[in-house]
N, C-alpha and C positions, 0 to 999 in steps of 0.2 A: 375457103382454104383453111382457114381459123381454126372451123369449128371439125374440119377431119382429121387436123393434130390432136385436136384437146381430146377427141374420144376415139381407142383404140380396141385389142382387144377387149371381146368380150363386153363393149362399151366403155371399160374405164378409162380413168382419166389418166394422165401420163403419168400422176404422184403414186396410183394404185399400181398399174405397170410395174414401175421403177422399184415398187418396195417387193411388189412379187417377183420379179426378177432377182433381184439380192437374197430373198429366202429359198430363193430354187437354187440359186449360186451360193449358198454357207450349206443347205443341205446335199448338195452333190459333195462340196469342200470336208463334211464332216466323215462321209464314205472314204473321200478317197483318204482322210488323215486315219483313221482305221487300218484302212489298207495299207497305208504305210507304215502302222506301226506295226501288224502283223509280218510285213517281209520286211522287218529290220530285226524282228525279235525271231526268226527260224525261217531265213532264207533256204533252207537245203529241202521244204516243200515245193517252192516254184520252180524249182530246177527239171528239165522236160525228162521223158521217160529216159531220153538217149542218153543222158548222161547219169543216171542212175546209177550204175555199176562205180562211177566215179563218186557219188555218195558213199557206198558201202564200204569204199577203198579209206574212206578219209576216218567214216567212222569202227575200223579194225581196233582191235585190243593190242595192249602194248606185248604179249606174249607173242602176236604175229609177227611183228617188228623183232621181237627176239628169235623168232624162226628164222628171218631173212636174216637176220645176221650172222645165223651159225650156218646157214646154207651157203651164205655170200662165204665165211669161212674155211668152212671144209671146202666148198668147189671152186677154186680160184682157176674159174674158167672163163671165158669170153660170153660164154653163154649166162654166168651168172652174174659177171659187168651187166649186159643188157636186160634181165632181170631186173636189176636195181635201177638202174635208168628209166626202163619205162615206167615204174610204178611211182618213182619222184616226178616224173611227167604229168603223170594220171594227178599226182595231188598236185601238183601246180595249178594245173588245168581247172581244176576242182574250188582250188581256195582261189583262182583266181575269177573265176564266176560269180564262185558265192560272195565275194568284196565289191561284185560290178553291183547284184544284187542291191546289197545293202546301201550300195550307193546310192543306188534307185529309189532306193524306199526312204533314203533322207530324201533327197530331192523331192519326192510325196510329197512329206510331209511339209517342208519348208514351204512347197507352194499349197498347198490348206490351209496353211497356219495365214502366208499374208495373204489370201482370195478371202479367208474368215473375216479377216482383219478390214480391207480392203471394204467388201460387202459391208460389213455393219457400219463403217463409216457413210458407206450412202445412204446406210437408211436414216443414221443417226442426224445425216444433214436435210433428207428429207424431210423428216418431222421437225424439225429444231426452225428451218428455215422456209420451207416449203409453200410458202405464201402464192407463189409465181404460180404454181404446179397443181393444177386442179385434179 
């Protein structure tokens, strides 16, 4: 029973294992800390086609916002209350994804950074102490 612990994949020994395992676990870690810092630095790419149009709306020029307001002014209609309401919707909606986003991509990151962290300490106790561990 001994001798089907000590030798696993591939034959190695459980010390080989354990250190391959921790370099597969810091290079997945280093993908995914990438990834996080790409959707923390321009969330408004992950964002699905559907909401696209809610992209566009966020990034308008302040002239259009001066449009809605002389429209909102000349037409003090009902129709143009609901004009301005929806389109403060649209960007709620909008900044409100794009913040879950960013949230997301800390959270990434934060768990890469301790898996990083995490992983080199095994290997570093591997080697340092690894006596046991053939």
């Amino acid at each position: 029973m001994a001798i089907w612990l000590s030798k696993g994949l591939f034959g190695w020994g459980l010390k080989q294992q354990t250190i391959a395992t921790a370099i597969f676990y810091i290079s997945l870690s280093l993908i995914s800390l990438v990834m996080g810092f790409v959707v923390v630095s321009s969330p408004e790419s992950f964002i699905s086609d559907d909401d696209k149009p809610l992209q566009v709306l966020a990034r308008e020029e302040d002239d259009q916002l001066a449009q809605e307001y002389w429209y909102f002014k000349l037409n003090l209609t009902e129709d143009a209350f609901s004009h301005v309401e929806n389109r403060s919707r649209e960007r709620h909606h909008f900044q409100t994804l794009r913040m879950h986003l960013i949230n997301e991509g800390i959270e990434m990151v934060l768990g890469s950074l301790i898996t990083i962290v995490v992983s080199g300490l095994v290997i570093y106790g591997i080697k340092k102490v690894g006596s046991s561990l053939n």
